[in-house]
Each structure stands twice: as structure tokens, then as C-alpha cells.
PDB file with one MODEL, atoms N, CA, C and O in Angstrom:
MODEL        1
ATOM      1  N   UNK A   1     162.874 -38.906-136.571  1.00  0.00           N
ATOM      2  CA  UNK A   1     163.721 -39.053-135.402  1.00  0.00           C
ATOM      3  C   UNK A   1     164.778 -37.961-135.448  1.00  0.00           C
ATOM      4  O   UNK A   1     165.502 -37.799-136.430  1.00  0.00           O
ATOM      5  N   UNK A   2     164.840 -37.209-134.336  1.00  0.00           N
ATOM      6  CA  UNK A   2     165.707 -36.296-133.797  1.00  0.00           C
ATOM      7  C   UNK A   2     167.124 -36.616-133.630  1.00  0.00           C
ATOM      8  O   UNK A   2     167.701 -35.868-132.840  1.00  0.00           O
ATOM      9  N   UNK A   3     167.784 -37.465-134.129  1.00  0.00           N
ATOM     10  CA  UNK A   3     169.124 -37.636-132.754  1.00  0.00           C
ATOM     11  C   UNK A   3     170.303 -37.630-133.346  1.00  0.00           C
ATOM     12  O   UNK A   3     170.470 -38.475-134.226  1.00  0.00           O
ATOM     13  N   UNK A   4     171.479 -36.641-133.011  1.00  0.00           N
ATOM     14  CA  UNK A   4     172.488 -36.753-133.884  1.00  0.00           C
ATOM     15  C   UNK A   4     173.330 -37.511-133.689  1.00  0.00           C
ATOM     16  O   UNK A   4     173.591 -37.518-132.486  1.00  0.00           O
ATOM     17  N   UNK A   5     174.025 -38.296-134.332  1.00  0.00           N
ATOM     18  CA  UNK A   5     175.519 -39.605-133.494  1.00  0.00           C
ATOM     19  C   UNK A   5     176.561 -38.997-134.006  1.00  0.00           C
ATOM     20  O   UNK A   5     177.468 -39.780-134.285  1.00  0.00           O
ATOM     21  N   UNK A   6     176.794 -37.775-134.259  1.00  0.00           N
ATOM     22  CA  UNK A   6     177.788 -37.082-135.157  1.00  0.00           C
ATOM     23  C   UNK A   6     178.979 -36.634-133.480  1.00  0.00           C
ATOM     24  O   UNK A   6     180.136 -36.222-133.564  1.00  0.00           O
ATOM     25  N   UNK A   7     178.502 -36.794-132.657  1.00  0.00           N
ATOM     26  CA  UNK A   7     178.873 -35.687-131.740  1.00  0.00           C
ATOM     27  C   UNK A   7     179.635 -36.636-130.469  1.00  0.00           C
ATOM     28  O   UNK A   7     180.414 -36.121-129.667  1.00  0.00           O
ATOM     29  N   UNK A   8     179.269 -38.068-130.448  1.00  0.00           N
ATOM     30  CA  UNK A   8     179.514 -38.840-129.722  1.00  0.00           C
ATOM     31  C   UNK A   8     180.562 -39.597-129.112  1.00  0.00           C
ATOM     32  O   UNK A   8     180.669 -40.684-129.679  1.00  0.00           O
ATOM     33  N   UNK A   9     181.524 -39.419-128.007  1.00  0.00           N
ATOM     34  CA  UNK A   9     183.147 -40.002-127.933  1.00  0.00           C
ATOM     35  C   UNK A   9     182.770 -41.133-127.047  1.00  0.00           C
ATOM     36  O   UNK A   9     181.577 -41.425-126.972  1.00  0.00           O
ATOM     37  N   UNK A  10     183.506 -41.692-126.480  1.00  0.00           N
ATOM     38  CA  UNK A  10     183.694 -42.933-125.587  1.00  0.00           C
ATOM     39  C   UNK A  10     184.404 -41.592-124.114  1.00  0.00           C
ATOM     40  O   UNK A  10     184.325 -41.816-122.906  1.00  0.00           O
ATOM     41  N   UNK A  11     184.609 -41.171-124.325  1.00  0.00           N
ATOM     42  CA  UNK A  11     184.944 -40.356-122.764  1.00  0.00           C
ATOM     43  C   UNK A  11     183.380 -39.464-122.639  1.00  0.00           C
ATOM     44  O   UNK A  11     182.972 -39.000-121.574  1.00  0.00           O
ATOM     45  N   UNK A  12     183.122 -39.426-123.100  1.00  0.00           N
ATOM     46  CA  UNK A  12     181.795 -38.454-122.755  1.00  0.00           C
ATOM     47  C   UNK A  12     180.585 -39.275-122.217  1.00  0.00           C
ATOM     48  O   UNK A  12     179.775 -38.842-121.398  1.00  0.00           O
ATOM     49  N   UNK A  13     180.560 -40.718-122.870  1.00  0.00           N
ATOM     50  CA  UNK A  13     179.743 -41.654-122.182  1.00  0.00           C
ATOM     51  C   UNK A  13     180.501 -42.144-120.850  1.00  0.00           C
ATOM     52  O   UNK A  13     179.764 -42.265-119.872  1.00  0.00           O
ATOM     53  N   UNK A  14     181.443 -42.352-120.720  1.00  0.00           N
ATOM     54  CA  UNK A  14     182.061 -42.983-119.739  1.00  0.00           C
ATOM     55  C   UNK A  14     181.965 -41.587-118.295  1.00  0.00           C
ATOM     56  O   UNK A  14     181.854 -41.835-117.095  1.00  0.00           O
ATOM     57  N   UNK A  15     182.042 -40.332-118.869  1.00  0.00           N
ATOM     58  CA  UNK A  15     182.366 -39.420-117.852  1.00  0.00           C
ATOM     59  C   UNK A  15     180.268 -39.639-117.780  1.00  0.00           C
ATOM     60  O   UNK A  15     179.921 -39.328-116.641  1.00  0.00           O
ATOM     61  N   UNK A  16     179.488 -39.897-118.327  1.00  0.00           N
ATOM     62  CA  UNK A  16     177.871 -39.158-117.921  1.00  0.00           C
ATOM     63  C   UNK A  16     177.701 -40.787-116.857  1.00  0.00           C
ATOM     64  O   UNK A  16     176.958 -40.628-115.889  1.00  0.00           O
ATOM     65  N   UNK A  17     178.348 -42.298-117.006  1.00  0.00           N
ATOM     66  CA  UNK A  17     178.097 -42.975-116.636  1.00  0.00           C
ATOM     67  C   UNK A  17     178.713 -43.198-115.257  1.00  0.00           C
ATOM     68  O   UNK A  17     178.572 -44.217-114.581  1.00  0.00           O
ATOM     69  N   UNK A  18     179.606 -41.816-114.841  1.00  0.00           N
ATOM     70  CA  UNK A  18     180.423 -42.255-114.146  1.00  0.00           C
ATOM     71  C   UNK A  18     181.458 -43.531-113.800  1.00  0.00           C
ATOM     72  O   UNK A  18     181.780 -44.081-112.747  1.00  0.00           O
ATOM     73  N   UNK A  19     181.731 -43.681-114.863  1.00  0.00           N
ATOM     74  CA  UNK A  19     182.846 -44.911-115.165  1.00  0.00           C
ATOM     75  C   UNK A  19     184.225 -44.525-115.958  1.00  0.00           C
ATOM     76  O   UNK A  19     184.200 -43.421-116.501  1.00  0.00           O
ATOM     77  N   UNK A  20     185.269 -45.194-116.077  1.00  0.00           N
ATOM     78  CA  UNK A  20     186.218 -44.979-116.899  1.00  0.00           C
ATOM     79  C   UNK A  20     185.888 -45.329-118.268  1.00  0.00           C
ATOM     80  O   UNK A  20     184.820 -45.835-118.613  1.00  0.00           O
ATOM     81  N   UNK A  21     186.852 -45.038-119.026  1.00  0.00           N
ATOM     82  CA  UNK A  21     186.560 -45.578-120.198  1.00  0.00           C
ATOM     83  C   UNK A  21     186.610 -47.328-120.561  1.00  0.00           C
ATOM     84  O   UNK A  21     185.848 -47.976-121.278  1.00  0.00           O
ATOM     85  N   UNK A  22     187.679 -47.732-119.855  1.00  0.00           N
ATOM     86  CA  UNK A  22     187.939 -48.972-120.027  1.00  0.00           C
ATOM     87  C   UNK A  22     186.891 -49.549-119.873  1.00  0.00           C
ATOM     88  O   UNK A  22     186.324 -50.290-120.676  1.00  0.00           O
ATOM     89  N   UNK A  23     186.339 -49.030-118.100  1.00  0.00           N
ATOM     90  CA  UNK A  23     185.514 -49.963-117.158  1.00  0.00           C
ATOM     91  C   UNK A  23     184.381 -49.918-118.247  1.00  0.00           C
ATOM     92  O   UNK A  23     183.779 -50.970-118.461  1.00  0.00           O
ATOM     93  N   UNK A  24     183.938 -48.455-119.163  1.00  0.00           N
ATOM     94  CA  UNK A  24     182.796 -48.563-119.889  1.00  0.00           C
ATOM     95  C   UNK A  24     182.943 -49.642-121.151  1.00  0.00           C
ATOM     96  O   UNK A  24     181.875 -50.202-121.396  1.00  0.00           O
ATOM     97  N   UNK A  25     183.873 -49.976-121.861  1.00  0.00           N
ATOM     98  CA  UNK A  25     184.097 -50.922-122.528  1.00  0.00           C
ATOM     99  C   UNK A  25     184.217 -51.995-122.452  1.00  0.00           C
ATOM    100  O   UNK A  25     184.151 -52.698-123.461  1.00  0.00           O
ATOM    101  N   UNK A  26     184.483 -52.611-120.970  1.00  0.00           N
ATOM    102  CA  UNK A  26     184.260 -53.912-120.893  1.00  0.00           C
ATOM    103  C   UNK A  26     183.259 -54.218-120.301  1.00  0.00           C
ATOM    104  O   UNK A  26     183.018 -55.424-120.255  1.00  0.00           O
ATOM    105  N   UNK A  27     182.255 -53.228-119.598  1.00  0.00           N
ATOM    106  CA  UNK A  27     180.661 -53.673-119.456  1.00  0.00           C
ATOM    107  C   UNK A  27     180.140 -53.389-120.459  1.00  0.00           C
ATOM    108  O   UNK A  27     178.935 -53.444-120.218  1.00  0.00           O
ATOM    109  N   UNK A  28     180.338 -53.014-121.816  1.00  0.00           N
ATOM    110  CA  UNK A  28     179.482 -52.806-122.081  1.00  0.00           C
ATOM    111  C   UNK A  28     179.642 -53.816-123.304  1.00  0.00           C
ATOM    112  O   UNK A  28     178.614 -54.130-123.903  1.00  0.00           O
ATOM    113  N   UNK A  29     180.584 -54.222-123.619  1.00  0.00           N
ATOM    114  CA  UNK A  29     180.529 -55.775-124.547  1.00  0.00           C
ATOM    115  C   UNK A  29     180.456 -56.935-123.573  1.00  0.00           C
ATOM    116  O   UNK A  29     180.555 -58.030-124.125  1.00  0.00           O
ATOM    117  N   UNK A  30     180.307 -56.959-122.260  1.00  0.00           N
ATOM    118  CA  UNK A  30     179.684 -57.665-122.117  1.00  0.00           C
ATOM    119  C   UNK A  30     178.616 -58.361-122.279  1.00  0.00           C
ATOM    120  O   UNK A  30     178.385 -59.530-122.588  1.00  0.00           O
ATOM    121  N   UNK A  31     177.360 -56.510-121.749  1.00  0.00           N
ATOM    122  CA  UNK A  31     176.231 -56.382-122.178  1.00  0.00           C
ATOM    123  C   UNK A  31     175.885 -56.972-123.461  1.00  0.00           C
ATOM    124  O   UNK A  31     175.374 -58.079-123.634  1.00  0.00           O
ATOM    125  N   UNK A  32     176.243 -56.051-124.416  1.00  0.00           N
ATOM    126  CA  UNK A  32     175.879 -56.085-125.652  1.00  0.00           C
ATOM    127  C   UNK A  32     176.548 -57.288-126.261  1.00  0.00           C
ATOM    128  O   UNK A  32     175.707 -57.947-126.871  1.00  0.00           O
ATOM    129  N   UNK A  33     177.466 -57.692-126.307  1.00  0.00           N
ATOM    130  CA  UNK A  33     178.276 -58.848-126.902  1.00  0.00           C
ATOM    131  C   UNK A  33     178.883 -58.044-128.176  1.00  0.00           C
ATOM    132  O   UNK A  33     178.951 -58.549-129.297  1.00  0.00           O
ATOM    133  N   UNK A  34     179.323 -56.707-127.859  1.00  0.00           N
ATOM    134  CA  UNK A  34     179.955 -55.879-129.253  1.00  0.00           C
ATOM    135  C   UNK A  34     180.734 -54.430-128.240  1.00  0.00           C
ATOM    136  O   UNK A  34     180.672 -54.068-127.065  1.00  0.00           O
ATOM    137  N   UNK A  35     181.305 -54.038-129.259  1.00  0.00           N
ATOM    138  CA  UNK A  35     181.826 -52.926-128.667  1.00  0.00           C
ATOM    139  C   UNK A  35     180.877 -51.794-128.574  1.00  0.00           C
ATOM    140  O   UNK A  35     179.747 -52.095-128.958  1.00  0.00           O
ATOM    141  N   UNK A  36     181.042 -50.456-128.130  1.00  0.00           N
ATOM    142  CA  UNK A  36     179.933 -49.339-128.456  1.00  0.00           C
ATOM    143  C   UNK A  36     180.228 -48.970-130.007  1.00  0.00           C
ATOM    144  O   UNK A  36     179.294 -48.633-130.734  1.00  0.00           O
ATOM    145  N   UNK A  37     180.977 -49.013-130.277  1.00  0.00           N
ATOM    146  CA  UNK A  37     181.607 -48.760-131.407  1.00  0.00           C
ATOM    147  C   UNK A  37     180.421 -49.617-132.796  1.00  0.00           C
ATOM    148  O   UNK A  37     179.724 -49.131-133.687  1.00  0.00           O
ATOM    149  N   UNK A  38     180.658 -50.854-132.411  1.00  0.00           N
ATOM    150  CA  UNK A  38     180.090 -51.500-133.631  1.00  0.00           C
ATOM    151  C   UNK A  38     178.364 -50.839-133.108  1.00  0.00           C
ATOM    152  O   UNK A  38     177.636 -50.228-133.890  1.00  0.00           O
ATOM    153  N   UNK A  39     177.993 -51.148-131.630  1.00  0.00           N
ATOM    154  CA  UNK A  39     176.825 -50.882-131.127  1.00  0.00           C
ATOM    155  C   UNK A  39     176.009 -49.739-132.404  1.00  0.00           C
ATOM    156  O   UNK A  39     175.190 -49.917-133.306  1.00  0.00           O
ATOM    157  N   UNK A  40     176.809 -48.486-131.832  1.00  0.00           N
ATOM    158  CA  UNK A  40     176.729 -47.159-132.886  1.00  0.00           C
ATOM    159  C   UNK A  40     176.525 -47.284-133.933  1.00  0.00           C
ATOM    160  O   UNK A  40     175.596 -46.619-134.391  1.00  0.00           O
ATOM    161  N   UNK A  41     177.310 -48.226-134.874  1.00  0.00           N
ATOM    162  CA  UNK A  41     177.500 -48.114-135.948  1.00  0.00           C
ATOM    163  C   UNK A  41     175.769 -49.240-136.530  1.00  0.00           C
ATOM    164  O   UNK A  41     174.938 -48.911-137.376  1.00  0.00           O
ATOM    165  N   UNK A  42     175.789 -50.049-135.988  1.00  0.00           N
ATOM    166  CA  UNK A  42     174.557 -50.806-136.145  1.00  0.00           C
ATOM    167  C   UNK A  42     173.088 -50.313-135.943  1.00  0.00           C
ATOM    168  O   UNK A  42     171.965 -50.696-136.272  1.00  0.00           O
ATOM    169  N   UNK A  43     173.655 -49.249-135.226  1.00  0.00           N
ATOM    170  CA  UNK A  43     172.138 -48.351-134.692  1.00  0.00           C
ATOM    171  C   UNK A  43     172.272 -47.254-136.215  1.00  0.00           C
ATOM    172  O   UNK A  43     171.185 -46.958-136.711  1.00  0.00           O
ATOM    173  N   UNK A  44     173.154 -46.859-136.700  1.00  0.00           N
ATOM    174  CA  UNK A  44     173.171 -45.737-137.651  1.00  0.00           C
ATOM    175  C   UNK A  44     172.528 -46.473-138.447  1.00  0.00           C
ATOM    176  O   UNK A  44     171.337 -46.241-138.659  1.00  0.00           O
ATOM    177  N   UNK A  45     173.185 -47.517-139.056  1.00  0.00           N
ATOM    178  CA  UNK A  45     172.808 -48.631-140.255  1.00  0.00           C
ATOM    179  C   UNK A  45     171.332 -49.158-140.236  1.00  0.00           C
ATOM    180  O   UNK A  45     170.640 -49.378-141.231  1.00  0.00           O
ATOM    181  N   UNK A  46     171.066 -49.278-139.255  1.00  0.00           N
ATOM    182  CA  UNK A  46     169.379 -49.549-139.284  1.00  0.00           C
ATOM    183  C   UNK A  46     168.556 -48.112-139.384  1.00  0.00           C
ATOM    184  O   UNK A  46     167.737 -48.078-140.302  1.00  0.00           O
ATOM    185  N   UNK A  47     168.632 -47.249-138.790  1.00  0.00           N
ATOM    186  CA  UNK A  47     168.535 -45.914-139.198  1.00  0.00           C
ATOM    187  C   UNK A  47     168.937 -45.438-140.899  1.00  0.00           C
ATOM    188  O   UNK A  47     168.182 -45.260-141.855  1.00  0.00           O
ATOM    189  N   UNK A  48     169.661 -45.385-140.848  1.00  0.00           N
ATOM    190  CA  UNK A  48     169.362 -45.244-142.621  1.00  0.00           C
ATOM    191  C   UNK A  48     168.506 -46.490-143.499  1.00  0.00           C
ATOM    192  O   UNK A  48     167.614 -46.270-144.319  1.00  0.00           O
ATOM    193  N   UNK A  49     168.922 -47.571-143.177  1.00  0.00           N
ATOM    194  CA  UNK A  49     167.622 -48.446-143.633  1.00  0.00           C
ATOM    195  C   UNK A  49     166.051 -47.934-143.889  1.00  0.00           C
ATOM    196  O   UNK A  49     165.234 -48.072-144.799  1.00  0.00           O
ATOM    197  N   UNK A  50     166.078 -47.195-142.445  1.00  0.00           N
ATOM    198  CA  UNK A  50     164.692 -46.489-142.613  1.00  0.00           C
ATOM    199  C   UNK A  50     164.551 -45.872-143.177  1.00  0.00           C
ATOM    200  O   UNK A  50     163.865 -46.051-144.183  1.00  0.00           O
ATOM    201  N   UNK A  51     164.932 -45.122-142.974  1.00  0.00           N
ATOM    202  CA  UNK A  51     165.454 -43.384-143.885  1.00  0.00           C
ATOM    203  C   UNK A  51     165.085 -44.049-145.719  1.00  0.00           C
ATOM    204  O   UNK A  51     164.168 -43.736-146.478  1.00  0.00           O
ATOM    205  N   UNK A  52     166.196 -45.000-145.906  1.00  0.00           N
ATOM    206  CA  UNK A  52     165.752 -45.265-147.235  1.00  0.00           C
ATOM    207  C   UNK A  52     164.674 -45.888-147.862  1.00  0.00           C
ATOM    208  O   UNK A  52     164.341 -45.703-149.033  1.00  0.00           O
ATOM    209  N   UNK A  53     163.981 -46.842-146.828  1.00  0.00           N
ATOM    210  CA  UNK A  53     162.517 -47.383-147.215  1.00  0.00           C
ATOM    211  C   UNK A  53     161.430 -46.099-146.979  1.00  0.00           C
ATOM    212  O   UNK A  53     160.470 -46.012-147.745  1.00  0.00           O
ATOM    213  N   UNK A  54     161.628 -45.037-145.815  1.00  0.00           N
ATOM    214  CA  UNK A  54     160.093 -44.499-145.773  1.00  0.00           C
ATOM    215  C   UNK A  54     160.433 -43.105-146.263  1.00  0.00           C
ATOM    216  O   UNK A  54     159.380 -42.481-146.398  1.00  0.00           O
ATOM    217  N   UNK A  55     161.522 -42.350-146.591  1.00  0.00           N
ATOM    218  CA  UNK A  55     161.525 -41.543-146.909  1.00  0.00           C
ATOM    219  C   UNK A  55     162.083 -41.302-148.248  1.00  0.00           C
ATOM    220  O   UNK A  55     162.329 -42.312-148.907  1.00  0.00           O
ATOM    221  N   UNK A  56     162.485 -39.441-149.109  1.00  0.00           N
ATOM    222  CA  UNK A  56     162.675 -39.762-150.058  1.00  0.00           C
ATOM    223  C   UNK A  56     164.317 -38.811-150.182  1.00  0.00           C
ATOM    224  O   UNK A  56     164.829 -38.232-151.140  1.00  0.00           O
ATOM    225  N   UNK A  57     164.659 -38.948-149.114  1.00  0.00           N
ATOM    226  CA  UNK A  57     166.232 -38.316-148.806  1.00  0.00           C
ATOM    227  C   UNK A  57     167.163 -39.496-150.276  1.00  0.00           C
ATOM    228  O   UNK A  57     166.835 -40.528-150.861  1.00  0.00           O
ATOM    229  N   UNK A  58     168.220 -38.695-150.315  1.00  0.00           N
ATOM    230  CA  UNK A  58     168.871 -39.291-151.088  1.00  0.00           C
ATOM    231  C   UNK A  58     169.987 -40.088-150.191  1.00  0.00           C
ATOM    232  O   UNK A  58     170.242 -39.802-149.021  1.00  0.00           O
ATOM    233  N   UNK A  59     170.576 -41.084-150.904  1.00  0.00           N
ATOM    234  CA  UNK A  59     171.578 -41.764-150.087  1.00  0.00           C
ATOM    235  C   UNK A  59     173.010 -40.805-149.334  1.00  0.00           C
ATOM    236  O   UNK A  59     173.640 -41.223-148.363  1.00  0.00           O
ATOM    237  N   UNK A  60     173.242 -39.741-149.905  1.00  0.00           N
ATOM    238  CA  UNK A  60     174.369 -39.046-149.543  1.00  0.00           C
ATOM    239  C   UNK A  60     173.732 -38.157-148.752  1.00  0.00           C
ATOM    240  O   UNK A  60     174.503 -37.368-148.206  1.00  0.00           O
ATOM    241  N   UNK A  61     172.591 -38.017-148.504  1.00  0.00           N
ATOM    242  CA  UNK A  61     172.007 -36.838-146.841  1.00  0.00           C
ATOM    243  C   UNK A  61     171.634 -37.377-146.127  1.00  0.00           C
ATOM    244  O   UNK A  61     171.430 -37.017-144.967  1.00  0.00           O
ATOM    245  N   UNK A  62     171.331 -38.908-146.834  1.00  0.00           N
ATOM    246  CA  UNK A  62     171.452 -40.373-145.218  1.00  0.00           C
ATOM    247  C   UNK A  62     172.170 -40.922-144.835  1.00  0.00           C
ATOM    248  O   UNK A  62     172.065 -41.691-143.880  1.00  0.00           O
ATOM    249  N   UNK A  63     173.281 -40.651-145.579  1.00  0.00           N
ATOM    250  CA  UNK A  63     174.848 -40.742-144.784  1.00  0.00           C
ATOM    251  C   UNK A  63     175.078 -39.495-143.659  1.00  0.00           C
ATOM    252  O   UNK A  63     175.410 -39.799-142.513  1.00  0.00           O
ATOM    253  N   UNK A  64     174.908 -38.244-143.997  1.00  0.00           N
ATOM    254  CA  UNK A  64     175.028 -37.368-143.175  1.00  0.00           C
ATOM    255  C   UNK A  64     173.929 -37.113-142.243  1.00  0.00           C
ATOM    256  O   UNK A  64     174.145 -36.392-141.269  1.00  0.00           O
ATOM    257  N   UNK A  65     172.966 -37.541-142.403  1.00  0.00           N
ATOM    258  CA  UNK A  65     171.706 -37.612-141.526  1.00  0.00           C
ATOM    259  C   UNK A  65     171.990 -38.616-140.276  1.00  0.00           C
ATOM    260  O   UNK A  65     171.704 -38.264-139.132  1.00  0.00           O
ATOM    261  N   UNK A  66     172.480 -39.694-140.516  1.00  0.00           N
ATOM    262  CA  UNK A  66     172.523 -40.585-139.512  1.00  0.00           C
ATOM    263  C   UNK A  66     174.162 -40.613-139.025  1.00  0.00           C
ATOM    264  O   UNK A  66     174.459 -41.348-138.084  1.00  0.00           O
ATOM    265  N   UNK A  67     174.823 -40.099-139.443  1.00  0.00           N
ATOM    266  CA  UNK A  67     176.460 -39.350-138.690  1.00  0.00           C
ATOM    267  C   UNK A  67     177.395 -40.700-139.428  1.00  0.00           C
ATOM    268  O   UNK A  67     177.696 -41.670-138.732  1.00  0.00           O
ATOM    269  N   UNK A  68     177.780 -40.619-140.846  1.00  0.00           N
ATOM    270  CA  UNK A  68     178.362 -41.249-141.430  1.00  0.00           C
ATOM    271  C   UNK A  68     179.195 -40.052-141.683  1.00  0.00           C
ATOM    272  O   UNK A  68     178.782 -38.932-141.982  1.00  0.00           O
ATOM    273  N   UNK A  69     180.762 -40.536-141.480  1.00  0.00           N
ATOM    274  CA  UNK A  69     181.821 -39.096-142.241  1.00  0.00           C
ATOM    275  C   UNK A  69     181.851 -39.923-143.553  1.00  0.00           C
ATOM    276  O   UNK A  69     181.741 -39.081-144.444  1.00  0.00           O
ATOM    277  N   UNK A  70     181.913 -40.717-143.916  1.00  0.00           N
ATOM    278  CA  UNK A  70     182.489 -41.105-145.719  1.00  0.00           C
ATOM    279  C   UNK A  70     181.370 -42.085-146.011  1.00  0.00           C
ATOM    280  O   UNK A  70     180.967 -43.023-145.324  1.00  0.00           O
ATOM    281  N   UNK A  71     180.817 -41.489-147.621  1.00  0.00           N
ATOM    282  CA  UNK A  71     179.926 -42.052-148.056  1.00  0.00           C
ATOM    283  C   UNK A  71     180.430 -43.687-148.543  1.00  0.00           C
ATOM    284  O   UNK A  71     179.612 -44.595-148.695  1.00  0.00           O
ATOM    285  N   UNK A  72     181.531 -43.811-148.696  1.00  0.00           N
ATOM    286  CA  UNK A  72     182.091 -44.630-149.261  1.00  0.00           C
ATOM    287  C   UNK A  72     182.383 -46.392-147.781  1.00  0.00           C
ATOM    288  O   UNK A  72     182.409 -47.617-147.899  1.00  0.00           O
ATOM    289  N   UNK A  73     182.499 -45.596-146.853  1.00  0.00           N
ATOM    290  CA  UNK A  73     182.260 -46.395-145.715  1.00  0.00           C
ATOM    291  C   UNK A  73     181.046 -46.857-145.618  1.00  0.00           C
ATOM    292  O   UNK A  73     180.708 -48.007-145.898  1.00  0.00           O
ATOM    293  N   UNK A  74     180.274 -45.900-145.180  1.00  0.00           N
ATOM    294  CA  UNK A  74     178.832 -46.489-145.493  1.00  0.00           C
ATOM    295  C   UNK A  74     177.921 -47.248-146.025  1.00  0.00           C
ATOM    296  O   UNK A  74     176.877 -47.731-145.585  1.00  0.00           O
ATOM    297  N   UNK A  75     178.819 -47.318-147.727  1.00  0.00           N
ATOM    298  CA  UNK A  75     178.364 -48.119-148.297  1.00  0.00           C
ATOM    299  C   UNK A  75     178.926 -49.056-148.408  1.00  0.00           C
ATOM    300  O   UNK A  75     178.155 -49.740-149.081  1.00  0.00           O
ATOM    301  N   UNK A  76     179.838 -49.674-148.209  1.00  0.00           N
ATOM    302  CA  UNK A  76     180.753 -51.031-147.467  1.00  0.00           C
ATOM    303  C   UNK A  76     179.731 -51.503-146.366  1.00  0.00           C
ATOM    304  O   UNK A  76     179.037 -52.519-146.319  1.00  0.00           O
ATOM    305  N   UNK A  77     179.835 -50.628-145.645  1.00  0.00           N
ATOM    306  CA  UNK A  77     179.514 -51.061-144.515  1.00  0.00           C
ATOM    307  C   UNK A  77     177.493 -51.716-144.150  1.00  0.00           C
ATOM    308  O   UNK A  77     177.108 -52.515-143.295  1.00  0.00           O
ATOM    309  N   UNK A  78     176.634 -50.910-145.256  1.00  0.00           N
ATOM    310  CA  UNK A  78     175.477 -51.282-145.323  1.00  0.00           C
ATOM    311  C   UNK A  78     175.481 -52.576-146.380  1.00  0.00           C
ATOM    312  O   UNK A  78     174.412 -53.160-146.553  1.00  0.00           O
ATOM    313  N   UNK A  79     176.507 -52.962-146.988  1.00  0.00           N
ATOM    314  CA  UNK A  79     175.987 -53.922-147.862  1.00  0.00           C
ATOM    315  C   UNK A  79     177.040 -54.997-147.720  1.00  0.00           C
ATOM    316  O   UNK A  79     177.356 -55.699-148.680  1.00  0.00           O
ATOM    317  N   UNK A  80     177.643 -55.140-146.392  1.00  0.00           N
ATOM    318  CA  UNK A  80     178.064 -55.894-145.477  1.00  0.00           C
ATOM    319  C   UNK A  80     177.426 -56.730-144.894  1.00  0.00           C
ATOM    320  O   UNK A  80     177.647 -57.922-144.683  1.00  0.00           O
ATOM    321  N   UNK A  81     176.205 -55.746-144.499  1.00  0.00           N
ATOM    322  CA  UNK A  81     175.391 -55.822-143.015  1.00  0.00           C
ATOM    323  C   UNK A  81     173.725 -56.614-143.998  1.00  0.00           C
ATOM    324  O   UNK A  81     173.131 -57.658-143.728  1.00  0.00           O
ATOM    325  N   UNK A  82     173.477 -55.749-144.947  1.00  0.00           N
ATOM    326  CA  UNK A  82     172.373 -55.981-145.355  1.00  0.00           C
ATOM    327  C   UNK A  82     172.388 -57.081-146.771  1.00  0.00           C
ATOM    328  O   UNK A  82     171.347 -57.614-147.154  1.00  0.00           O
ATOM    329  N   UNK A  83     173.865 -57.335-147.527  1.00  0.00           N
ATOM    330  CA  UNK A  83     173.758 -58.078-149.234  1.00  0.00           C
ATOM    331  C   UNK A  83     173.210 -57.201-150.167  1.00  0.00           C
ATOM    332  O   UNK A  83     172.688 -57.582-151.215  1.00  0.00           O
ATOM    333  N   UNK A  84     173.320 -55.951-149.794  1.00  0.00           N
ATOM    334  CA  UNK A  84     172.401 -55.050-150.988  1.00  0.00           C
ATOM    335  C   UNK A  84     173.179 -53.647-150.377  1.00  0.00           C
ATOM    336  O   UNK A  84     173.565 -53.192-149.301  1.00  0.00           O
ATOM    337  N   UNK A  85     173.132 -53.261-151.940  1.00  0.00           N
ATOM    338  CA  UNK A  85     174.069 -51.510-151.965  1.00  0.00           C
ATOM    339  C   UNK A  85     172.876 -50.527-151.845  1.00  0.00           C
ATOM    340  O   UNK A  85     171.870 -50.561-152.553  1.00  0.00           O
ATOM    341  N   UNK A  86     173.197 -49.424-150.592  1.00  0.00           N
ATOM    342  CA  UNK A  86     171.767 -48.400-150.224  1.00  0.00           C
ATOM    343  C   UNK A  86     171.468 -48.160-151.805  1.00  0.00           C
ATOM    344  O   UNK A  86     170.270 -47.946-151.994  1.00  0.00           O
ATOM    345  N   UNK A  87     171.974 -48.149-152.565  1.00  0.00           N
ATOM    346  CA  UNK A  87     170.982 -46.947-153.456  1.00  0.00           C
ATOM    347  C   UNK A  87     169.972 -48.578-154.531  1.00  0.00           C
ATOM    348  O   UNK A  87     169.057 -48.336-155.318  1.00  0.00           O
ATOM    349  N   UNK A  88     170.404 -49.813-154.283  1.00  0.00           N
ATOM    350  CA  UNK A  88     169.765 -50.824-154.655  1.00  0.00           C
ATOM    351  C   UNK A  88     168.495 -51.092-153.631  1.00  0.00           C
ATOM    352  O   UNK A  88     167.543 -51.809-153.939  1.00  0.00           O
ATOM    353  N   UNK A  89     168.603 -50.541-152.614  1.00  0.00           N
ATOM    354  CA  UNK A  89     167.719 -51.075-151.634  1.00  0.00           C
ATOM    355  C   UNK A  89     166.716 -50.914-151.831  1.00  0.00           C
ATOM    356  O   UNK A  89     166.337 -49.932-152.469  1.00  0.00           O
ATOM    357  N   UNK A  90     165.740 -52.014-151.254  1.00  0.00           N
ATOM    358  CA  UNK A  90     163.962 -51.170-151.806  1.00  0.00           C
ATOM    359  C   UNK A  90     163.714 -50.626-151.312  1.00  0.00           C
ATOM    360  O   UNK A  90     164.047 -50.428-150.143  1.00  0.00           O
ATOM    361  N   UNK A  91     162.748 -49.917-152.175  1.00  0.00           N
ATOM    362  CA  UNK A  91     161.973 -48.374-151.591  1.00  0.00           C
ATOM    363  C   UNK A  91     160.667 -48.890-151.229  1.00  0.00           C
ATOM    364  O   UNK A  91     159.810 -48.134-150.773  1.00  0.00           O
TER     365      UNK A  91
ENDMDL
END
């Protein structure tokens, strides 16, 4: 998969959706029942999931692969989400 999330603001979606920012934040936890924010962050996190079951990248270029700035977040944040630390995860 191609896609970078490194690059991504809340005015840049809101200006392509033609909406404000606000207006884009409160449709869109509506929608979703989350912010874009967590949205993003849940889409990265399953994305490196992958990354770490099918491939043989190391955990610190699947932090930067899937647009994590701190490895150290990341890994809070995947073993939050998942009960298991990326570099414990199965392969």
C-alpha cells in the first residue's frame, strides 16, 4: 500500500470537502463516532499491524512507514489498542 498520512491537516480536508473545519469535525464524529484524529490514528495502527504480520520491515520503519513522529507513541499507543508490544507481536 501506497499512502502517506505523514502530510495530513484538518484544514486541508475541510478546504477539499468544502466545509469548515468545525462543520468537518462535527460530521464527522458523528459519522464515525470518533474524531478524524483518533479515525487516523486507528487506520495507521491497523496498518502497521500488517506491516508487522506480512512483512519483514522492522518496527522503527513501521513507525515511519505508516506516519508515526515518535516511536515511543506508537508503542503506547499499539499496545493500548492491541495488549501486545509491536516488536512482541506475531509474525
Amino acid at each position: 500500500m501506497s499512502i502517506s498520512y505523514k502530510s495530513i491537516c484538518l484544514y486541508d480536508v475541510a478546504l477539499a470537502a468544502c466545509l469548515s473545519v468545525n462543520h468537518l469535525l462535527r460530521t464527522f464524529k458523528q459519522a464515525y463516532r470518533q474524531s478524524p484524529h483518533q479515525f487516523l490514528t486507528d487506520v495507521r495502527l491497523q496498518q502497521a499491524k500488517y506491516y508487522l504480520k506480512n512483512t519483514d520491515y522492522s518496527v522503527s520503519e513501521i513507525v515511519d512507514i505508516v506516519g508515526f513522529e515518535c516511536p515511543s507513541s506508537f508503542t503506547r499507543l499499539f499496545r493500548s489498542s492491541f495488549k501486545i508490544t509491536p516488536s512482541k507481536f506475531p509474525y
